[in-house]
N, C-alpha and C positions, 0 to 999 in steps of 0.2 A: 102664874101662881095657882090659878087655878087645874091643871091641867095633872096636875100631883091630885088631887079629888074628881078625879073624872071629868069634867070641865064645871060640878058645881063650886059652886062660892062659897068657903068657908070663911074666910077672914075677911077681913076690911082692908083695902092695899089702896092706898091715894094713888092716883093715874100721873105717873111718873112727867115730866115737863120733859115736852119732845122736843127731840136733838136733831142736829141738822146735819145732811150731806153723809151720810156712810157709804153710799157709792153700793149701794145691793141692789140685786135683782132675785125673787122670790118667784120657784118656781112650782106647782104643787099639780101633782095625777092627782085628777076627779074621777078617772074610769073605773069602768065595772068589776075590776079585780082590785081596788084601791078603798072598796065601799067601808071595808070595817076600819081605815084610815084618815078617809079623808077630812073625815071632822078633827080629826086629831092634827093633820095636817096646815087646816085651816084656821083650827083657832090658835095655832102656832106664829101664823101668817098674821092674823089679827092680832097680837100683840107687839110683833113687830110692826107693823104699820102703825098703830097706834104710839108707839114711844118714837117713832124717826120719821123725821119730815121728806127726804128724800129717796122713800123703798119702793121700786116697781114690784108688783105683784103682779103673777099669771097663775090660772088655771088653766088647766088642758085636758083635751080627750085624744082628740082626733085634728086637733088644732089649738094653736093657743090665743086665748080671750085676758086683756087689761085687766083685771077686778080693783086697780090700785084705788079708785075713788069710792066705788062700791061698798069696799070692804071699808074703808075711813068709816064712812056713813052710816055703818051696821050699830048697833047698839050692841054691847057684850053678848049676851044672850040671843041673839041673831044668827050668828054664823051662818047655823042650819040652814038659812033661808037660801044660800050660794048652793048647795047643794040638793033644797026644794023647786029650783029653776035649773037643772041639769039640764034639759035641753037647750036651753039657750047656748049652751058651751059646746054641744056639736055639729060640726061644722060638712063630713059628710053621711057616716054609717053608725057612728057614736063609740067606736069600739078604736083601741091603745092606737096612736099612730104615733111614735116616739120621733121621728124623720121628720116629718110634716110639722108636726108642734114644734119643735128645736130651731126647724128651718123659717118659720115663721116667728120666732124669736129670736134669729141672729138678722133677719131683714128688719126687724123692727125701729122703724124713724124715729122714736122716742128714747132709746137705748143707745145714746154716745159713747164714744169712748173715755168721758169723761164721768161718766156715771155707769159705768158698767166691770167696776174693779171686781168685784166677787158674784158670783152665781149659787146661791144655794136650792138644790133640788129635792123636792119629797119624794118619790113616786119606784116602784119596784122594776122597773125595764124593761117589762111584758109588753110585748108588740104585738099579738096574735101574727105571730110569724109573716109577718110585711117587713122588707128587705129595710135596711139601714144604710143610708146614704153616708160612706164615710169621708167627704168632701163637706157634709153638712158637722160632722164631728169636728173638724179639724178646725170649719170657720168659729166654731164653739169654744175649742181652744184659742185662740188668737183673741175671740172678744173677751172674755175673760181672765182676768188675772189669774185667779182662784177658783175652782168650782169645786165645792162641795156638797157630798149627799146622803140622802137620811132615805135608806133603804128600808120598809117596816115588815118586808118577809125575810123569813129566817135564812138565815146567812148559806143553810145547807140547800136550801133550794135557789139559789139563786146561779144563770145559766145554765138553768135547767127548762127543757120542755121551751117555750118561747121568749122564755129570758134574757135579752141582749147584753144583760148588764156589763158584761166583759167589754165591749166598745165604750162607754164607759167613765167604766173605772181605768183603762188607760188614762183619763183624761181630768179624775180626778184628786186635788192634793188631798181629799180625805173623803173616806167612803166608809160606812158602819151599819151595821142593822140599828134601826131606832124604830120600835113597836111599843115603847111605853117610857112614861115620865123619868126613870131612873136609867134608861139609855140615851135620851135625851138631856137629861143633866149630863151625862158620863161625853156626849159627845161635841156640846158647846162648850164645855169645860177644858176637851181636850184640841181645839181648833184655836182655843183664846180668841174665843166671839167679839171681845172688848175692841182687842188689839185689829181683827178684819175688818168691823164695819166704821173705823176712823174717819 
């Protein structure tokens, strides 16, 4: 609600009773081409967490880090602070490694196949031109039922200059630019959010 005002607080909204078992995994770019996003991204992340009892959350750089307890534990007005400890989130140069983070979240011992029906991803697909393991695409496919993702550069640059996004978007059932509140209505609305995270 908040995220339509920039992320301040206009209105009053009682904190929704959290629901259980949607079988999501929430995946969000913190890198350095993701800067003017990632809070957008994260406080996204934080309201979903906050209404469903069973959403893994990752952040990523150059590898991917849990934040699922982390982010519970944040108070609204917090977020920022995931994004005031960026270094803690890289793992070897600090710079896109889209391969590496994906492959360390199809290994992840927490991520069953029972809890791993839908993948939703934030992040624009800029690799700094580091090859794509597309064996790690594929195990991506199989673990998830559904992945979709919220692209926040414009659609005209994208597989452009270091752009992977093409690897992909083969892989996913929905794929849209989302750089602000009214494309992110436009794009939960059109996935039927309700009916995914069941």
């Amino acid at each position: 609600k908040s995220l339509k005002h920039g992320g301040i607080l206009f209105e009053i909204i009682k904190k929704p009773k959290i629901r259980k078992k949607p079988r999501l995994v929430l995946f969000c770019d913190i890198s350095g081409s993701m800067a003017l996003y990632s809070l957008f991204g994260l406080t996204l992340l934080y309201g979903i967490v906050q209404k469903f009892s069973s959403v893994k959350c990752f952040v990523f750089i150059d590898g991917a880090t849990d934040i699922t307890s982390k982010i519970k534990n944040l108070g609204k007005n917090n977020v920022q602070e995931i994004l005031n400890s960026w270094n803690e989130f890289v793992f070897s140069d600090g710079h896109s490694d889209y391969s590496k983070s994906f492959e360390m979240l199809v290994n992840d011992k927490s991520i069953t196949t029972a809890n791993s029906h839908t993948l939703i991803v934030i992040g624009d697909a800029r690799n700094n031109y580091r090859p794509i393991n597309t064996e790690t695409i594929d195990k991506l496919s199989k673990k998830f039922q559904n992945v979709y993702w919220m692209n926040p550069e414009r659609s005209q640059y994208w597989n452009t200059g270091d752009s992977q996004f093409h690897h992909y978007q083969s892989i996913s059932k929905k794929h849209s630019e989302v750089r602000n509140f009214e494309q992110l209505k436009i794009f939960i609305n059109s996935i039927n959010f309700k009916k995914v995270i069941k």
